[in-house]
C-alpha positions as CSV (number, residue, x, y, z in Angstrom):
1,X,106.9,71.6,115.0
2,X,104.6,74.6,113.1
3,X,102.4,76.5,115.0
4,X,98.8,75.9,114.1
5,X,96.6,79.3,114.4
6,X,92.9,79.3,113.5
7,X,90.8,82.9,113.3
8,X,88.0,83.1,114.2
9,X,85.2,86.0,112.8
10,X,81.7,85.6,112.0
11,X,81.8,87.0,108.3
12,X,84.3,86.5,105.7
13,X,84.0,90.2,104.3
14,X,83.4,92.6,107.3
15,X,86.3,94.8,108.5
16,X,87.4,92.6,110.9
17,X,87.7,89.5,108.4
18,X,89.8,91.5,106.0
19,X,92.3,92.8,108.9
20,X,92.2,88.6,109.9
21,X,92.5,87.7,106.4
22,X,95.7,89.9,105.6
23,X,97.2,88.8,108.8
24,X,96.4,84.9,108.1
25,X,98.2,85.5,104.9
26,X,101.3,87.0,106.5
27,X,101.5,84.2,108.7
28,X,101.1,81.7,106.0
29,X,104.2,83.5,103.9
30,X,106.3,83.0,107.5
31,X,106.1,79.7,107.8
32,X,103.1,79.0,110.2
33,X,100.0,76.8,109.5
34,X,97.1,80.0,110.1
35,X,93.8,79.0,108.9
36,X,90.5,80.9,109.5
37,X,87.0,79.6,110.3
38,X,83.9,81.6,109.5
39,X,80.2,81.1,109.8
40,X,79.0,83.0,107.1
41,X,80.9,82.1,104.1
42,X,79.9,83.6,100.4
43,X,82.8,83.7,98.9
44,X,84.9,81.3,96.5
45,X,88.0,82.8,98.6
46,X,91.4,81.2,99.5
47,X,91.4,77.5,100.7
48,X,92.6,78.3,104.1
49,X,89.1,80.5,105.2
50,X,86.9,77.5,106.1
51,X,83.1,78.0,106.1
52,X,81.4,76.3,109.4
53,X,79.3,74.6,107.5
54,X,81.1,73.8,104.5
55,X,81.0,70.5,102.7
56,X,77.3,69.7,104.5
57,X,75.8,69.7,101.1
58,X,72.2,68.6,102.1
59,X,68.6,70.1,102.6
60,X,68.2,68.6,106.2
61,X,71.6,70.5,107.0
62,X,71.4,73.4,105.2
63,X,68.2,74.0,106.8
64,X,69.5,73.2,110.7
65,X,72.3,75.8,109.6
66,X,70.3,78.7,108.9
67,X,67.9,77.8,112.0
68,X,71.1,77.9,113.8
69,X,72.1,80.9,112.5
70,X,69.4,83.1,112.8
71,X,67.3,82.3,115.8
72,X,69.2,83.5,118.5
73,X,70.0,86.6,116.7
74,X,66.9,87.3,115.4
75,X,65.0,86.4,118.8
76,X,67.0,89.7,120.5
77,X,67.4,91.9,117.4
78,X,63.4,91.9,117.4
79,X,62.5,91.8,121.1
80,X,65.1,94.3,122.6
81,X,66.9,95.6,119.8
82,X,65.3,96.7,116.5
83,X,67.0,99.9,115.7
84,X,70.6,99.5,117.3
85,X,73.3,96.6,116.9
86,X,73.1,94.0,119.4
87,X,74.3,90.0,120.0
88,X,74.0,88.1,122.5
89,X,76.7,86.5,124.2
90,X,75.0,83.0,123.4
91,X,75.2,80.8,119.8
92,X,73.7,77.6,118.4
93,X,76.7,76.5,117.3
94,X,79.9,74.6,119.5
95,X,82.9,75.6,117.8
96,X,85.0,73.2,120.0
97,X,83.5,70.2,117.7
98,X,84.7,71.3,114.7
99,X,87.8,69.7,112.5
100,X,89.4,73.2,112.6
101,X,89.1,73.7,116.2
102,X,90.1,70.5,117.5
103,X,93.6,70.6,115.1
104,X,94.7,74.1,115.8
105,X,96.8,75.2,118.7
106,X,96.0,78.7,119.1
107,X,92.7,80.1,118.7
108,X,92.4,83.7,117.5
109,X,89.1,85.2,118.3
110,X,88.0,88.1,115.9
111,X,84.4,89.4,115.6
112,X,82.9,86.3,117.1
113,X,79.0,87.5,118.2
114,X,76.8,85.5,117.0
115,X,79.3,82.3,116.3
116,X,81.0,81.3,119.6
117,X,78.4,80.3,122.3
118,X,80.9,82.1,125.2
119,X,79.7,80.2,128.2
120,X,80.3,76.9,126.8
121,X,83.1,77.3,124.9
122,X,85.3,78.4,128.1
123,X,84.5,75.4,129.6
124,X,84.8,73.2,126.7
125,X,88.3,74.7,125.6
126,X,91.8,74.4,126.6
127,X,93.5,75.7,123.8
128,X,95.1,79.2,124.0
129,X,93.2,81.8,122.9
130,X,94.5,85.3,121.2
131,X,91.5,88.1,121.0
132,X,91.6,91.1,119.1
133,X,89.2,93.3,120.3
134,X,87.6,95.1,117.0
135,X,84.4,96.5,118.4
136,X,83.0,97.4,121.6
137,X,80.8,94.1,121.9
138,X,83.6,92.2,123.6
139,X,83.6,94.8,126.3
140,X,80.0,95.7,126.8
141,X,76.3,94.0,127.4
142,X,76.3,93.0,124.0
143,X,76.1,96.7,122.2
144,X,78.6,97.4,119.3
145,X,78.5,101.1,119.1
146,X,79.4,103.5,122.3
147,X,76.7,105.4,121.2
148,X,74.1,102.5,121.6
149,X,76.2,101.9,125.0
150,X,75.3,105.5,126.4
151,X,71.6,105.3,124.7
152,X,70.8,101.7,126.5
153,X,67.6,102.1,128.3
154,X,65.4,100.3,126.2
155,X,67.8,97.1,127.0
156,X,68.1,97.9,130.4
157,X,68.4,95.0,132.4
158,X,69.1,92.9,129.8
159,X,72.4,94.5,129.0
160,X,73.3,94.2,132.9
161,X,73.0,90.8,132.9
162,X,75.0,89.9,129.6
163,X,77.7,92.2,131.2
164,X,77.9,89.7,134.3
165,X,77.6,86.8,132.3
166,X,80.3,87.5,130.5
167,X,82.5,89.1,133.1
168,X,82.0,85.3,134.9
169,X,83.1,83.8,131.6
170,X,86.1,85.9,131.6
171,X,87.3,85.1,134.9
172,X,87.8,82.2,133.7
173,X,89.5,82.2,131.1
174,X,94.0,82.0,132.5
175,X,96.0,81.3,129.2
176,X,94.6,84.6,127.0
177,X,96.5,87.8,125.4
178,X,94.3,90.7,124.6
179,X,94.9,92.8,121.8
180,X,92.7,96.3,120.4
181,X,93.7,97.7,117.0
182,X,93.7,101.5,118.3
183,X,95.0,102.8,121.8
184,X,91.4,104.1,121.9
185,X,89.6,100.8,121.6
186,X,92.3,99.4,124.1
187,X,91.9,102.4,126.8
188,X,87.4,101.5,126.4
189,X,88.6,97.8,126.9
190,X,90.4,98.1,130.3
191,X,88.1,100.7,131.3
192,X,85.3,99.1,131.2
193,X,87.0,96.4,133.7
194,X,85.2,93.2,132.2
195,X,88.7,91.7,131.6
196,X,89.7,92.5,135.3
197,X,93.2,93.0,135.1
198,X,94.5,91.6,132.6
199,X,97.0,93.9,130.1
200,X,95.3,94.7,126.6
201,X,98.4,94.8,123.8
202,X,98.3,97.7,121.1
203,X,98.7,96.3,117.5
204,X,97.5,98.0,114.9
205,X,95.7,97.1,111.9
206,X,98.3,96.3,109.0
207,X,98.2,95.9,105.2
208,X,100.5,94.9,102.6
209,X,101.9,97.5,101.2
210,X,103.1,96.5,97.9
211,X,99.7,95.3,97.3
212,X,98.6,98.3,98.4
213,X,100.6,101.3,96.5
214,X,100.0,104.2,94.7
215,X,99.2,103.0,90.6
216,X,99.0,105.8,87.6
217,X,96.2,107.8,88.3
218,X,95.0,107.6,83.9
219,X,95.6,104.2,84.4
220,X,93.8,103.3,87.2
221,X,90.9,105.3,86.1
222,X,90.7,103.8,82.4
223,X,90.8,100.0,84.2
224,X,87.4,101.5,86.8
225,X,85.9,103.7,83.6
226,X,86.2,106.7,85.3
227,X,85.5,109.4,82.9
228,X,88.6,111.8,81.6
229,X,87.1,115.2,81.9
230,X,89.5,117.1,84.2
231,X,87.7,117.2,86.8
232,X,89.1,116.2,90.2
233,X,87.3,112.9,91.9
234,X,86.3,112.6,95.4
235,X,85.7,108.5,96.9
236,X,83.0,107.9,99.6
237,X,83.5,104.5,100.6
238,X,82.3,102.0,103.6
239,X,81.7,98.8,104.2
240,X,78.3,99.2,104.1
241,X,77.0,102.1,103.9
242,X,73.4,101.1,104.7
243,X,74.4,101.3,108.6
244,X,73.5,104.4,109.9
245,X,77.1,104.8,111.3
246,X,79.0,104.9,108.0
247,X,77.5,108.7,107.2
248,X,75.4,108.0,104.0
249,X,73.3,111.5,105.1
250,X,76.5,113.6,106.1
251,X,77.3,112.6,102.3
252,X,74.3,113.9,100.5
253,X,75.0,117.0,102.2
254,X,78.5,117.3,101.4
255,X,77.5,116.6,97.6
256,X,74.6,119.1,97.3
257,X,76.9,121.8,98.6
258,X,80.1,121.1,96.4
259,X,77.8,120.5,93.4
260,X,79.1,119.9,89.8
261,X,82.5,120.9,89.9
262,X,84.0,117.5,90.7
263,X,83.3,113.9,90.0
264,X,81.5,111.2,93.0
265,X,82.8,107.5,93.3
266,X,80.9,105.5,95.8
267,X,81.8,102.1,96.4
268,X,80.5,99.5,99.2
269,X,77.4,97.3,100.2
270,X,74.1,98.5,99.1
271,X,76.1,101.5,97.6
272,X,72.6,102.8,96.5
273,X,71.2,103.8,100.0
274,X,72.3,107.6,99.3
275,X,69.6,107.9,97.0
276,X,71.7,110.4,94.7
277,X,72.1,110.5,91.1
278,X,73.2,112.8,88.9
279,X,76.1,112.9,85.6
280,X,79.2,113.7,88.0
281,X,78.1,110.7,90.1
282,X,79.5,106.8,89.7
283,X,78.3,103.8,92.0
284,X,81.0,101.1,91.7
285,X,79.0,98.9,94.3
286,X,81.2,96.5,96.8
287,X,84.6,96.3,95.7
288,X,85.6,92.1,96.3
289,X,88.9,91.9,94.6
290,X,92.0,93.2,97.0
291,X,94.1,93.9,93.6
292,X,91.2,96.2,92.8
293,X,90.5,98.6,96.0
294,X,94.6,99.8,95.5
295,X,93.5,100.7,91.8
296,X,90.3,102.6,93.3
297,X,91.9,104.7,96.0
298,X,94.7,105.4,93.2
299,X,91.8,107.0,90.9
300,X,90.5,109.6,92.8
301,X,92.4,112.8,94.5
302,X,91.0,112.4,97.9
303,X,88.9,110.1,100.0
304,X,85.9,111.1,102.4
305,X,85.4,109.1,105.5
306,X,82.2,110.0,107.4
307,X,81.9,107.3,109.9
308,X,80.1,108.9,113.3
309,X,82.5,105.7,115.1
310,X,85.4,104.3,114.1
311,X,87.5,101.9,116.5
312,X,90.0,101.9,113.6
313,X,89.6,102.5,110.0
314,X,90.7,100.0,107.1
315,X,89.4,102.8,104.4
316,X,91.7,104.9,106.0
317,X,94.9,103.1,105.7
318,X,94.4,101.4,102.6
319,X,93.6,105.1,100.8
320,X,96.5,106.7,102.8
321,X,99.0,103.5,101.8
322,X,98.2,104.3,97.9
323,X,99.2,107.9,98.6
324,X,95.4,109.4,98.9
325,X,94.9,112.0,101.6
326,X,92.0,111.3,103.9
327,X,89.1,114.1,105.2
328,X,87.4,112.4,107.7
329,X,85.4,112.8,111.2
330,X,87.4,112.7,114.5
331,X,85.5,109.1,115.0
332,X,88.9,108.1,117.6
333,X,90.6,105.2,115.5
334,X,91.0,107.3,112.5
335,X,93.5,110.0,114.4
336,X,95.7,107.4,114.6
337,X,96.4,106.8,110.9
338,X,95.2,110.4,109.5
339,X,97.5,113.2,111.1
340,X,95.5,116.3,110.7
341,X,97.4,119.0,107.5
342,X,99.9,116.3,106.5
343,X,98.1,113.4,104.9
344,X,94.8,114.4,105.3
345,X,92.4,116.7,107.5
346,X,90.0,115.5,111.4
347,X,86.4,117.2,111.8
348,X,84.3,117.3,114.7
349,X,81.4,115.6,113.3
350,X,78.6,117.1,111.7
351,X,81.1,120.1,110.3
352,X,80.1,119.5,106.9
353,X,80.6,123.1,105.7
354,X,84.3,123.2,107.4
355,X,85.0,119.5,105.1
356,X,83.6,121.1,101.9
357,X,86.0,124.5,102.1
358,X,88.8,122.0,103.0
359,X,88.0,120.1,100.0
360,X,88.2,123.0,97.8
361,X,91.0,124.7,99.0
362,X,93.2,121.2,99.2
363,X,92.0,120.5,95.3
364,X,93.0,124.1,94.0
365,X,96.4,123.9,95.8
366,X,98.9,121.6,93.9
367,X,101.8,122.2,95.7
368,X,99.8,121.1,98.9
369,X,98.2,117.7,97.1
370,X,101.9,116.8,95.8
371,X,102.9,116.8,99.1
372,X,100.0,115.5,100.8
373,X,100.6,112.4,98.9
374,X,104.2,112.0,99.5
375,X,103.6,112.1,103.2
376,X,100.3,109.9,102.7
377,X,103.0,107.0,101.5
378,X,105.2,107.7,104.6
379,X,102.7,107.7,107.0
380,X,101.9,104.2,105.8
381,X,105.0,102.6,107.1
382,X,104.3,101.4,109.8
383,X,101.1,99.9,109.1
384,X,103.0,97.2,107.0
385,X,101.8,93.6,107.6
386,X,105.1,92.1,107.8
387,X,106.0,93.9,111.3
388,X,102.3,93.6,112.6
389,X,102.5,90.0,112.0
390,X,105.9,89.7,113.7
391,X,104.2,91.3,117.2
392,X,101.2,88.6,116.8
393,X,104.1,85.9,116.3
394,X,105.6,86.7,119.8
395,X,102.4,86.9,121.1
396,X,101.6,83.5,120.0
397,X,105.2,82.1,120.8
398,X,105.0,83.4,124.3
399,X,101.4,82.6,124.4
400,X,102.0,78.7,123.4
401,X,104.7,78.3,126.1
């Protein structure tokens, strides 16, 4: 008999649905029937990711789905929340109805705010269920960021409660394995004691790595346009760098000081936000296509991370895979894939001076870059998909018994 897992996360192309993708898609290539249900789904993607409300083609549903969708968020985001990240712990939607959910054996919970009503659903289900843990909702009132957590007296109460709630919900919850992508997201998650005490495994992130491989740096840059003028290229890339988080302002500074001697690539969701422009400066927008990030981080000569907060870092490990030193904040995940003077180079945040002499000094020393890279491509190793798959497969095997 094959194992049936389905994923569960709320987006299709957040952070946490490209580390569920890759790993769906490892599965698949081992033999195991992995699908993946999301609620918000954009994307002509692979047949496997299932939108929630997929095939529900008219007006009546379309309209109950966004009503569904965006009244319980919205109702908190305004009321209690209106400048930090917050769900509730409660959906519109019962996941334990759908096709998906009812044929699957395992359920994997990703980033699920917003999508899986938790009080109902661990009474409803009696499936198995595997959770990675890739923010620090899971584990708080409802925040995402620690730095909302520690700022959190304008929820108050409200956070208190949801913290209760969903420690009850826990409780009881019996046939569950707990995984965190970082040893610091899993050291917040069983300090904060809302999983009592239950273990929380360690397993990283992983990527493909021949997808994800160093390609000829003229190449790659005639394929993105990237102009030939000898000047070295520096890549600030995020998710989205609207969110406050991702370090769109540490950015402008870092560019007004370096000025004109190198070339900008900025790539990600509403890309624009920076409000720079200039003739050394390229916005590539979000980058969809997974055979064409490997080609970007393969283009430029280093890559700048500037997240305040990271519980991990894809950006990290998919430039270091295609042999592209990282200089980053110390934001926790991130010192676990960048080793500080051999593939890349840890701030304390806000040292935006230290980053730019870095960045000059790194990009006038050849030797240095040459080996920079070669260790970039090592370090990448054990990231690869294959092996983190294998540690989700005995999880699942021992899991299932």
């Amino acid at each position: 008999m094959i194992m049936k897992v389905l994923h569960l996360n709320t987006t299709e192309s957040s952070g946490s649905a490209i580390s569920a993708r890759r790993l769906s898609e490892q599965l698949i290539a081992d033999g195991i029937d992995s699908k993946m249900l999301v609620l918000d789904k954009f994307l002509e993607s692979k047949p496997w990711i299932i939108g929630y409300n997929e095939g529900n083609k008219s007006k009546l549903s379309k309209l109950t789905y966004i009503i569904q969708r965006n009244l319980i968020p919205s109702y908190y985001q305004l009321l209690y929340s209106p400048n930090k990240h917050f769900s509730s712990l409660y959906s519109m939607f019962d996941i334990t109805k759908h096709p998906a959910y009812l044929e699957a054996d395992i359920i994997h919970f990703h980033f699920i705010a917003d999508f899986v009503d938790l009080p109902s659903f661990v009474k409803k289900n009696n499936k198995p269920i595997v959770w990675t843990i890739h923010d620090f909702n899971p584990i708080s009132g409802g925040l995402h960021l620690p730095s909302d957590i520690k700022d959190n007296t304008r929820l108050g109460n409200l956070i208190k409660k949801n913290f209760n709630k969903k420690l009850k919900a826990y409780s009881n919850v019996e046939n569950i394995a707990l995984v965190a992508p970082s040893e610091y997201l899993r050291n917040e998650a069983e300090k904060s004691g809302i999983f009592g005490s239950k273990p929380v495994n360690l397993i990283h992130n992983g990527l493909d790595l021949n997808k994800f491989r160093p390609y000829p740096v003229n190449i790659s840059r005639e394929i993105l346009n990237l102009p030939d003028n000898g000047r070295k290229k520096i890549l600030f890339i995020a998710d989205d760098l609207s969110l406050s988080n991702k370090g769109a302002e540490e950015f402008q500074k870092i560019y007004y000081l370096l000025g004109d001697t190198y070339d900008f690539i900025i790539a990600g969701k509403r890309s624009n936000v920076s409000g720079i422009e200039g003739d050394n400066i390229q916005n590539l927008g979000y980058i969809y296509s997974e055979e064409l990030l490997p080609i970007l981080y393969s283009a430029v000569d280093i890559c700048l991370l500037l997240s305040k907060y990271e519980t991990f870092s894809l950006v990290a490990l998919e430039s270091i895979a295609c042999s592209t030193p990282v200089f980053a904040y110390d934001s926790h995940g991130p010192k676990e894939i960048i080793l500080n003077d051999y593939n890349g180079y840890l701030f304390q945040f806000g040292e935006v001076n230290q980053i730019c002499e870095a960045v000059e000094e790194y990009l006038n020393n050849e030797v240095k870059h040459q080996d920079f890279r070669k260790n970039c491509r090592k370090s990448a190793e054990k990231f690869d998909i294959r092996a983190i798959a294998n540690y989700y497969n005995a999880i699942y095997n021992d899991i299932y018994k």
